[in-house]
N, C-alpha and C positions, 0 to 999 in steps of 0.2 A: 412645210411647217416653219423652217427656218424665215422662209419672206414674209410669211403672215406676223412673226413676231416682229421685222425688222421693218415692216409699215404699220403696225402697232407702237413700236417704240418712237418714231419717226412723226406719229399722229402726237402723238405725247408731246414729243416737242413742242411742235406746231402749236399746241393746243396750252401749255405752258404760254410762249410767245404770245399769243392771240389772248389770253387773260391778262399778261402784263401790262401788255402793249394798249388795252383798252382802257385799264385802267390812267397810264400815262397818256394817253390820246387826248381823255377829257381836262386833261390840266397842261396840256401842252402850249395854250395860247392861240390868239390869230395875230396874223400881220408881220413885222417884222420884233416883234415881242415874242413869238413861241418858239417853243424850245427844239431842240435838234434832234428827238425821237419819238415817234409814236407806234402808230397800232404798225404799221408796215415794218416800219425796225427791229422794233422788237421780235416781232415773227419771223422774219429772216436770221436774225441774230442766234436766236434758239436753235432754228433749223441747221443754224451755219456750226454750232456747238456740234451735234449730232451726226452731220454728215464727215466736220472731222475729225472726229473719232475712229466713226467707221471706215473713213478712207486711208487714212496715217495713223489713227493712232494719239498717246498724249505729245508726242514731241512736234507734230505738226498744228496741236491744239495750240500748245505752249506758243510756234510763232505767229500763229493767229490771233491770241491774244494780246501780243506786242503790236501787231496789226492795228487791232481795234484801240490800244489802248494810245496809241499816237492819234485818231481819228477822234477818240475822244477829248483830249488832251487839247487838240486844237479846234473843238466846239467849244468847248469849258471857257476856255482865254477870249472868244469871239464873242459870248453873251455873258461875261464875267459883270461888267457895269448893272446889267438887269435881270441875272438871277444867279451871285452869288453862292447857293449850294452844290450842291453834285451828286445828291437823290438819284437823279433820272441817269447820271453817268454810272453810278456805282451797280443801279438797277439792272443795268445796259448786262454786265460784267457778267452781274451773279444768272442774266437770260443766256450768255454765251458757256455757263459752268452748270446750269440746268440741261440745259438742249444735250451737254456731251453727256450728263448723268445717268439722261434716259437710254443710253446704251446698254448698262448695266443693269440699272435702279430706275425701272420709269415709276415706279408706285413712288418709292421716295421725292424723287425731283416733282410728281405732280403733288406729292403733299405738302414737300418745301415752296412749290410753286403758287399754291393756296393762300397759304399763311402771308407770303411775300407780298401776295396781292391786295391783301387785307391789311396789314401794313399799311400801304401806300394810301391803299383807302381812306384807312383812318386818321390823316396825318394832322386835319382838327382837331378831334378828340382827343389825341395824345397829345399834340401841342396845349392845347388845353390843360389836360391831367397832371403835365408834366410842371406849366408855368403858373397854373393859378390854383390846383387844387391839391398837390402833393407841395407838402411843407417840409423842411428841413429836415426836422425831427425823425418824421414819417422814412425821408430816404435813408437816415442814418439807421433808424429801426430796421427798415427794410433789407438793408448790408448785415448789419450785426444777423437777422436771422440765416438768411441765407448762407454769410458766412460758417455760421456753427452747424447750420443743417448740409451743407455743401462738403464743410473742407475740415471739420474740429471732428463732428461726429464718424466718417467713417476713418479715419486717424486710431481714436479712443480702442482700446484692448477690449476684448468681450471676452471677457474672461473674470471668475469669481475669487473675490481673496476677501483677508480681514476676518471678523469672528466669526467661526459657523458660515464661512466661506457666503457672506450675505451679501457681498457689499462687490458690484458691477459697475466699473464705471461706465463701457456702455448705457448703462439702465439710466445712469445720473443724468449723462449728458442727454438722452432721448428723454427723460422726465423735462429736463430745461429746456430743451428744443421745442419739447411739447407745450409746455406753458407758454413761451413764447408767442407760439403757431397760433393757441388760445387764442391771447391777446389780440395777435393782428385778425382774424378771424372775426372777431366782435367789433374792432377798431374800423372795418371795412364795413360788415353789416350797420352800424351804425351811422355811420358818413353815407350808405345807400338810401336805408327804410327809415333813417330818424333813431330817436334815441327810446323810443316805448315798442316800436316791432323788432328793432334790429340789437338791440341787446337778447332781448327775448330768443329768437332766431339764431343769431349766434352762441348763446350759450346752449341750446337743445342739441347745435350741430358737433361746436364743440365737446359738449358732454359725452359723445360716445367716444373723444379722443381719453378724457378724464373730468370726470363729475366733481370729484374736487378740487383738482388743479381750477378748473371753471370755476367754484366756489371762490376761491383767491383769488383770479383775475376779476372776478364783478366786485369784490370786497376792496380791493387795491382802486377799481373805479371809484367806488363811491365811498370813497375817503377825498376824492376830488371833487367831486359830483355830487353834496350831500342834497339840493335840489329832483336829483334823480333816482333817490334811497329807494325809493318803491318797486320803481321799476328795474331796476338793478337786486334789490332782495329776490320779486318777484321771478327775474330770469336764472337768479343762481339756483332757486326752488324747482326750477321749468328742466334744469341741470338731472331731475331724477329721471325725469323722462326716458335719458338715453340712457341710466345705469336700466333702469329697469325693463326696456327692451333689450339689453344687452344678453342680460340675466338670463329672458328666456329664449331666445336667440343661441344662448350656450345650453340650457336642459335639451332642447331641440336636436341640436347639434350632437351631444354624446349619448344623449336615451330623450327619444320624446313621448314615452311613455312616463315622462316625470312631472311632463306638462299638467297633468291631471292631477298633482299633488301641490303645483305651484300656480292654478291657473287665478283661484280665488284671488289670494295673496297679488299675484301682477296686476290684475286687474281694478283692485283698489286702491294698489298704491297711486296709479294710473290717473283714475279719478280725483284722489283726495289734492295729486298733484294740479291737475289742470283746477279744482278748484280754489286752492288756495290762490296760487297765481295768480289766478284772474280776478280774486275777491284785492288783491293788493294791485294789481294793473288797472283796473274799471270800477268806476268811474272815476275818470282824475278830478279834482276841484272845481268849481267855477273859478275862473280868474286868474289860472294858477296856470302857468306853459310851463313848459320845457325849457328845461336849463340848457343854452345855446353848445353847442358842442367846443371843447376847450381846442388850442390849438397845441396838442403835444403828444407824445410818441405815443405807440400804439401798444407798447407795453412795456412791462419794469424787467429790467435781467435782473434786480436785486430779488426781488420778488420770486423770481423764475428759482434763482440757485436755492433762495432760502428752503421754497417749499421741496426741492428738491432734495436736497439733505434731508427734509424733514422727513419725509417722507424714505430715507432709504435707512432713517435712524428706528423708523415703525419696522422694514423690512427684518430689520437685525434682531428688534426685540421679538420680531413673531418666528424668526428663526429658535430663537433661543427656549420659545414655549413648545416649538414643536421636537427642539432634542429633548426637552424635560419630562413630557407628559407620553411621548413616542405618537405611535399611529391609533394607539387608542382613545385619543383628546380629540377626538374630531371636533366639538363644539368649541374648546379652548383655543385648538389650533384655528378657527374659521373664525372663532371673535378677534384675536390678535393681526392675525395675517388680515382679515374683513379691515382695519384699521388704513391698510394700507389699500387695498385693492380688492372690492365685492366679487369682482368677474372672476379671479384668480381660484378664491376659495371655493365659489361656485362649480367652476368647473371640475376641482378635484374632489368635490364630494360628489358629481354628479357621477367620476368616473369611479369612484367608490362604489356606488350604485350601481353601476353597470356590470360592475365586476364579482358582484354578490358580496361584498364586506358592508355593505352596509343596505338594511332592506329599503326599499322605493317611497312608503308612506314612514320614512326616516327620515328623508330628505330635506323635506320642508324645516323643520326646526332649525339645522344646524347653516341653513341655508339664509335664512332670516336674522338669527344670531350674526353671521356676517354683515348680512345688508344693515344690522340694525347698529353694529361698532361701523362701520362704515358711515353712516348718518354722525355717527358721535365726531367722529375723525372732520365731518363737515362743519357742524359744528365750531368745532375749537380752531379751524382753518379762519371762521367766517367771524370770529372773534378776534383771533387774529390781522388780519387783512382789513378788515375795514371798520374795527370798533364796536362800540357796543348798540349804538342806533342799529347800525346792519345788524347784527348779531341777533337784538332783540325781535326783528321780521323772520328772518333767516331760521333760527331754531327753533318758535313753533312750530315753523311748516316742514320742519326736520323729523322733528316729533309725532306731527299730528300725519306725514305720510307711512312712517314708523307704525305707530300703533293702526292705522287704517290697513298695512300689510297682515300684520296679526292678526287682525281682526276678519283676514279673508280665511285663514285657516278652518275659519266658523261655516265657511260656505260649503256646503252639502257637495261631493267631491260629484265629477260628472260621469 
């Protein structure tokens, strides 16, 4: 049993090697212009990682690697005048730290061995992405997120303090993280599909991060972009989309036997949603394009922190309704808390339901009362963020997928 694994891990190698190495082959050159490694090197190199492992051990790896890296060291200096990088030498390094990995870890080293190869692959595209299509702004964006999502947010306390113990700074910082993420989210869709699919697109995908956060990143756009008001109202509308599969996604999930008191209701919203949208997405004008895409970050931190507070300022006040009124305020407590977050309210009245406090064909009301302060909260976001133009698109179709949810309540249960 033991040889079958150790000419399995030994094929890994080989098999690492022979994918790097072909990749390198095909850019190696001809004549006395190519470069000092290919498919044959590479392959032995791997294999050479592996065999010394298993025959010494790392301290025999270790002088092998000194080995190789004088070998490299004086091909580098020999075609220094005509090919400058160290790609292929560095490649060289990480086949000889592959090959010995597959002693332990061959699934890993074949997965890093994948990735690696693809790299190498891609070295146009990414020269590309890197020099002519990722702008300043973009890479600083790109830090800032990462940075807070990486190194700020698991930092931050998770833990509850302040009045009615409301206020999380975990919450804060994953609320900004998440706007952020929004932003770039859209920022990308947009620079892919154009600026009338890829807003649209991103905000649907975004919206299951947060439907209103989304509302303020399209509304912080199109305070830049007032050329693009339509299609930016229309996507933060497209934003209910993912509340309202979320919604039922959660009755589902804790009684889906609830389904049957909320199916009307989803289903309208559903519709009234994709057709508002698209009555403000199609048909754009004769004569009238697309506002060119600007060149600048891919989202606001002012933006981010504000609605963040704002939103942790909603948490405090629906705290505060629900010590006042207690557990008999379900409607009070779901319209407040709804201000802040639909999904949240949703799911404790559904497990109210579950649990017999409150009956099944109950649900729906206080369920909707959330979704419909929730719409209000969008609202006054998209009033906010991007003025009263946006505003004026944005809140009928707040309205009008509001009342088309009520209005499912009418539908004959199934």
């Amino acid at each position: 049993m033991s040889e079958t694994l150790g000419f399995a891990n030994a094929a890994a190698a080989l098999g690492i090697g022979l994918l790097i190495g072909l990749e390198r082959e095909r850019r190696k050159g001809e004549g006395a212009r190519r470069d000092f490694a290919g498919l044959r090197t590479f392959a032995i190199t791997s294999l050479l990682g592996y065999v010394t492992v298993q025959a010494g051990g790392v301290l025999l790896l270790g002088f092998v690697a000194l080995a190789l890296g004088a070998l490299v060291t004086a091909a580098y200096w020999r075609n220094l005048d005509q090919d400058p990088g160290i790609t292929s030498e560095v490649a060289l390094f990480a086949a000889l730290a592959l090959g010995a990995l597959c002693m332990t870890a061959p699934a890993l080293a074949i997965a890093i061995g994948v990735v690696m190869a693809g790299l190498l692959a891609s070295r146009q595209a990414l020269h590309h992405f890197a020099r002519d299509q990722l702008t300043a702004s973009e890479m600083r964006d790109g830090l800032v997120l990462l940075i807070a999502a990486l190194v700020v947010l698991p930092l931050v306390p998770d833990r509850f303090l302040g009045p009615y113990d409301a206020i999380n700074l975990r919450t804060i910082c994953m609320l900004t993280v998440m706007l952020m993420a929004v932003g770039a989210l859209g920022h990308v869709a947009v620079r892919t599909l154009g600026t009338r699919y890829g807003y649209a697109l991103g905000a649907i995908a975004s919206g299951f991060a947060s439907a209103t956060v989304t509302v303020a990143a399209m509304g912080n756009i199109a305070a830049k972009e007032p050329l693009n008001l339509k299609t930016l109202s229309a996507a933060a509308v497209l934003a209910n989309l993912a509340t309202v599969a979320q919604i039922g996604l959660i009755l589902a999930a804790v009684e889906p036997g609830l389904l049957r008191w909320m199916l009307g209701p989803l289903l309208c919203g559903i519709l009234m949603t994709l057709l508002y949208a698209g009555v403000l997405m199609f048909p754009r004008p004769r004569g009238r394009a697309e506002e060119p895409i600007k060149d600048g970050g891919a989202f606001s931190l002012k933006l981010a922190l504000t609605v963040a507070l704002a939103m942790t300022g909603i948490t405090v006040l629906s705290s505060a309704m629900l010590d006042g009124f207690g557990q008999g305020g379900v409607i009070v407590t779901a319209i407040f808390s709804g201000l802040a977050d639909a999904h949240a309210s949703t799911a404790s009245i559904a497990s109210l339901a579950k649990s017999g406090l409150l009956p099944m064909d109950g649900v729906a009301v206080p369920a909707l009362m959330a979704m419909s302060s929730n719409s209000l909260s969008k609202c006054v976001v998209a009033c906010l963020s991007g003025g009263r133009r946006f505003a004026g698109y944005v809140i009928p179709g707040q309205v009008l997928v509001t009342l088309a949810m009520w209005a499912g309540l009418l539908i004959p249960r199934l």
